[in-house]
N, C-alpha and C positions, 0 to 999 in steps of 0.2 A: 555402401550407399552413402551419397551427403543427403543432410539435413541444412537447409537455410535458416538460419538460426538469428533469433537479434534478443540476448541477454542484458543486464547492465553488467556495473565493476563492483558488487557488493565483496565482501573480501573470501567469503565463502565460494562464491562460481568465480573468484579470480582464476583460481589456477585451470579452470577449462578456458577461458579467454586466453591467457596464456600461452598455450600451447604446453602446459607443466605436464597436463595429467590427458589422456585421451582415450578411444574404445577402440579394440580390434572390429568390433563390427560396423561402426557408423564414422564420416565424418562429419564434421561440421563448418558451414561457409559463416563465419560470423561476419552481420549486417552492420556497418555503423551507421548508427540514429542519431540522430543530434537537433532536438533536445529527445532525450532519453523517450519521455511519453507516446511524441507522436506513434511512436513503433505500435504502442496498444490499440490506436484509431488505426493503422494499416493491418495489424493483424484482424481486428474482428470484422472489418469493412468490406478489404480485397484480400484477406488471408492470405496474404503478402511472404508469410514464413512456416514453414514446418513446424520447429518448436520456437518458443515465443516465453519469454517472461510474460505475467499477467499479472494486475488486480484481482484480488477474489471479488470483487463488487462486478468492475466490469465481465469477468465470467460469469458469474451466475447475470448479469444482463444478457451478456450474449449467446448462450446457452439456451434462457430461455427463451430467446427470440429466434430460437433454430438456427445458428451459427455454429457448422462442423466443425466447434473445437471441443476440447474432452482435457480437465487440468490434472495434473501429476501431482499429489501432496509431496512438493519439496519446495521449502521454502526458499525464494531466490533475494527475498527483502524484506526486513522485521526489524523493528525499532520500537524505545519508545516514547509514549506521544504525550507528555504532562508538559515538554515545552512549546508543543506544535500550535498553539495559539499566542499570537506576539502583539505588544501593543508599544507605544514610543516610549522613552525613558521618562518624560514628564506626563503622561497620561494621567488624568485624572481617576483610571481604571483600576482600584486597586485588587479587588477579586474579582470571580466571576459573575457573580452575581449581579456587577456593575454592567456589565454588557446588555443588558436589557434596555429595549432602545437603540441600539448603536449600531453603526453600520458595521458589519463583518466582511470583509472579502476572501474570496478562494478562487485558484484556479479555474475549478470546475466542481458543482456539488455533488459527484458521485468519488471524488478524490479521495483516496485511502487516508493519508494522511485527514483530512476534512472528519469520514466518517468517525474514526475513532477518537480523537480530541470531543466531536459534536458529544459523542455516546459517554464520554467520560462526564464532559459540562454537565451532560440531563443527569446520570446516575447517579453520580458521587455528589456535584455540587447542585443538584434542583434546579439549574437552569431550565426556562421551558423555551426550545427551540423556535417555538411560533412568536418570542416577543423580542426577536434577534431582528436586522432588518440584516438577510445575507443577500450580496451579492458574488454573482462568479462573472470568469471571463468567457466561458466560452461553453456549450452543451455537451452532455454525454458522446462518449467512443461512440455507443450504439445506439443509432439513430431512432431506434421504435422507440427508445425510452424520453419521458417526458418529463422536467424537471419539479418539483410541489409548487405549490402556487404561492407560495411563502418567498421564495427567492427570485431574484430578479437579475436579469439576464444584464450585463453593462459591458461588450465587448470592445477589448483597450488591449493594444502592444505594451502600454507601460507595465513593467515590475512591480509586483506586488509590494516588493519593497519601498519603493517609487511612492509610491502612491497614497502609503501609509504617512511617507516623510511629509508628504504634500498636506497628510492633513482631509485629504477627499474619503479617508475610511477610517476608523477608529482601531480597528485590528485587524490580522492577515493570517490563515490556517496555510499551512502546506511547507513552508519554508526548513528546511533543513537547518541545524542551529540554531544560534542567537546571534544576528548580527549587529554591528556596533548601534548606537540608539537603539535598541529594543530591551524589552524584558518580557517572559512570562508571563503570560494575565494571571493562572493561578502561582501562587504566591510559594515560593519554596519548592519550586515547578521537583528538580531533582529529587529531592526528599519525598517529597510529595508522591513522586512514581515509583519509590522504591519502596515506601508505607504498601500503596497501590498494589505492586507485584506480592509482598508478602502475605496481601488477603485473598488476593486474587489466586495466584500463580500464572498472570498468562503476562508470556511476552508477543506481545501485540506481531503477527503476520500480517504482512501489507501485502507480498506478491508470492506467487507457487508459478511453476512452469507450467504450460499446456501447449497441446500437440492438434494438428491437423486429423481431423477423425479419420476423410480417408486413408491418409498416411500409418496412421495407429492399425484401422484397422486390413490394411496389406502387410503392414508389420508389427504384429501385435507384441513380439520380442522386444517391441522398443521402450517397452514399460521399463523390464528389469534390466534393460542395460541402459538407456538415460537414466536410472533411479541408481544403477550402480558408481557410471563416471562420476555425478555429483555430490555420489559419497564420499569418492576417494578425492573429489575438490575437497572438501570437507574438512578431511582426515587432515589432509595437506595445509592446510589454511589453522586448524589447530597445533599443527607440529612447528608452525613459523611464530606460533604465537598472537595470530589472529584471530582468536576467536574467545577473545578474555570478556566473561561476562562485568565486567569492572567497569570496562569501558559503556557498558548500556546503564549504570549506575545499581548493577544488579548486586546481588553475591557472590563471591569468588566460585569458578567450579563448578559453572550451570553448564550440562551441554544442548547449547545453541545450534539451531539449524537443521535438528535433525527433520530425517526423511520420514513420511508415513502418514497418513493418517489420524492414527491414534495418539501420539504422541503433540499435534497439536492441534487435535480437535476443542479445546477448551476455547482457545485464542480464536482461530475460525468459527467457531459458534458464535460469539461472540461480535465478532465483525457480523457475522450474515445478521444477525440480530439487529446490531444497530442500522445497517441498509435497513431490514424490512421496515423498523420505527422510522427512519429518513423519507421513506419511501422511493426509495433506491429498488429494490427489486419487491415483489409482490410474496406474500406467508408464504405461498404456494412453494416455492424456491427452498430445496431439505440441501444441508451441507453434504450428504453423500452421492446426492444426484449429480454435485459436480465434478469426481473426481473417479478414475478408472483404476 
């Protein structure tokens, strides 16, 4: 059978994009997206794909809003977030604590990246997210959801980036790196997340795959063998030497990416946590309601 598929290029599901590693039982049509996200507004809207990388925020929205999709505990994208909030290189910003007041912008305020930066500011640094002025660009994937009354909606084609330079926001959540003019609002952002993971242990889940429920359930075989192909990405992607926990500023020798449940339940707790304080999805939402 095919599966309509739309992943990204994180270096773990590289080798199923590839064409390196594949299943005697399934094939896969992979979809190109571009920009990466919209795929998450086609998946949960017109359930445009079979299997589908996913937000865990956006699943448990769409989920709860009766969206026949059902997520796969394998993580497809995990990073982590102590530099995901950025302010200019002459900012007067120098901790977090200085953003009280300030304008903040984000993509969108159920954005993975967004939540767990927001969830770090409040825990660790006492930030209180109601004396932030956030804006986003653009509303949730899933339309029942409505965004707190604290953030204010500013729809703009310019780059966050852009925009930042311009001066029109004081700092930008979501951006991958450090690009030239920026720095870290918290201070020793690196250090700082690898302090972080040593008390914690969680390396922060942003995405897990999930499947078409009708689909799952005419093929319910399709757990153990998509759970199996993206192990053996996995495997593959560690034996090339991509999978060096160094490069997330971790400790040498963590293994990253595994599949299951239980092994990143702390990380997904954790996320669903900070949604439910964001008000991103309702208490009522249990992390094992989302995953089959």
């Amino acid at each position: 059978m095919q599966l309509k598929c739309a992943i990204g290029d994180m270096v773990q599901v590289r080798p199923v994009r590839q064409g390196s590693v594949s299943s005697e039982r399934f094939d896969l049509e992979m979809i190109h997206v571009e920009p990466f996200y919209v795929a998450f507004r086609r998946m949960v809207r017109e359930l445009e794909f079979d299997l589908s990388e996913m937000p865990i925020a956006t699943l448990a929205q769409a989920m709860h809003a009766g969206v026949p999709i059902v997520g796969l505990p394998i993580p497809a994208s995990c990073r982590m977030h102590h530099t995901s909030i950025l302010c200019s290189l002459d900012s007067d910003i120098k901790v977090p604590q200085d953003l009280t007041g300030r304008r903040v912008l984000a993509r969108s305020w159920p954005q993975t990246t967004g939540i767990w930066i927001r969830g770090i500011l409040q825990r660790e640094y006492g930030v209180n997210l109601r004396d932030i002025e956030w804006v986003i660009q653009e509303g949730p994937h899933v339309p029942e959801f409505v965004d707190p009354d604290f953030v204010t909606l500013e729809e703009s084609e310019e780059s966050l980036l852009n925009l930042l330079k311009s001066g029109k926001v004081d700092a930008i959540t979501g951006l991958h790196g450090i690009p030239n003019g920026t720095r870290p609002v918290i201070p020793h952002a690196l250090e700082a997340g690898a302090e972080w993971y040593g008390r914690t242990g969680v390396f922060p889940v942003n995405h897990v795959l999930c499947l078409r429920r009708p689909v799952l359930e005419a093929h319910p075989w399709l757990v153990e063998a998509v759970t199996d192909l993206f192990d053996e990405a996995r495997e593959l992607a560690k034996e090339q030497g991509d999978l060096d926990s160094t490069r997330h500023g971790l400790p040498p020798g963590l293994p990253l990416y595994q599949s299951g449940l239980e092994p990143n339940r702390k990380s997904m707790q954790m996320l669903l946590d900070f949604s439910i304080e964001q008000q991103i999805v309702p208490p009522s939402v249990t992390l094992d309601s989302l995953f089959v």
